[in-house]
C-alpha positions in Angstrom: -310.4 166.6 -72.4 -307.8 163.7 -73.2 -310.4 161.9 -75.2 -310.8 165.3 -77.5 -307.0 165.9 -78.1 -306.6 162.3 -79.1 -309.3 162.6 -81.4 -307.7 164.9 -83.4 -305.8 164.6 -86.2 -302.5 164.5 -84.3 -303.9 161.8 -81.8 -301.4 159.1 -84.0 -298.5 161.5 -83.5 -299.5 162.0 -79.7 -299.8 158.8 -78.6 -296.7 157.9 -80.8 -294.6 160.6 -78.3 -296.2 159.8 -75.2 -295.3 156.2 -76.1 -291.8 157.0 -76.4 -291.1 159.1 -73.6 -292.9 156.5 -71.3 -290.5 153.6 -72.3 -287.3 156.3 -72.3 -288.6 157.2 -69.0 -289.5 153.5 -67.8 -285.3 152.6 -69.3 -284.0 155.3 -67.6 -285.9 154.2 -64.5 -284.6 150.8 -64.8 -280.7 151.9 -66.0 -280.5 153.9 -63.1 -281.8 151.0 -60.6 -279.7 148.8 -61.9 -276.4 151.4 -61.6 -277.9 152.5 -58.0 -277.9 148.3 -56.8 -274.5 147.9 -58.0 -272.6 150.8 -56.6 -274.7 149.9 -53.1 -272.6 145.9 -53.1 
């Protein structure tokens, strides 16, 4: 099923937005770590 929607013409454009929100998602992750260790010293 994945390998038929990124064989489509949009696959570029897909894997472009799923790029993106993986590495907002992964610095969001991170930010909030970061904010959580600080408030915990």
């Amino acid at each position: 099923m994945l390998l038929e929607i990124f064989s489509s013409p949009l696959a570029s454009g897909a894997q472009l937005f799923l790029l993106i929100v993986c590495i907002l998602a992964g610095l969001g992750a991170g930010l909030s770590a970061m904010d959580f260790r600080k408030t915990n010293k």
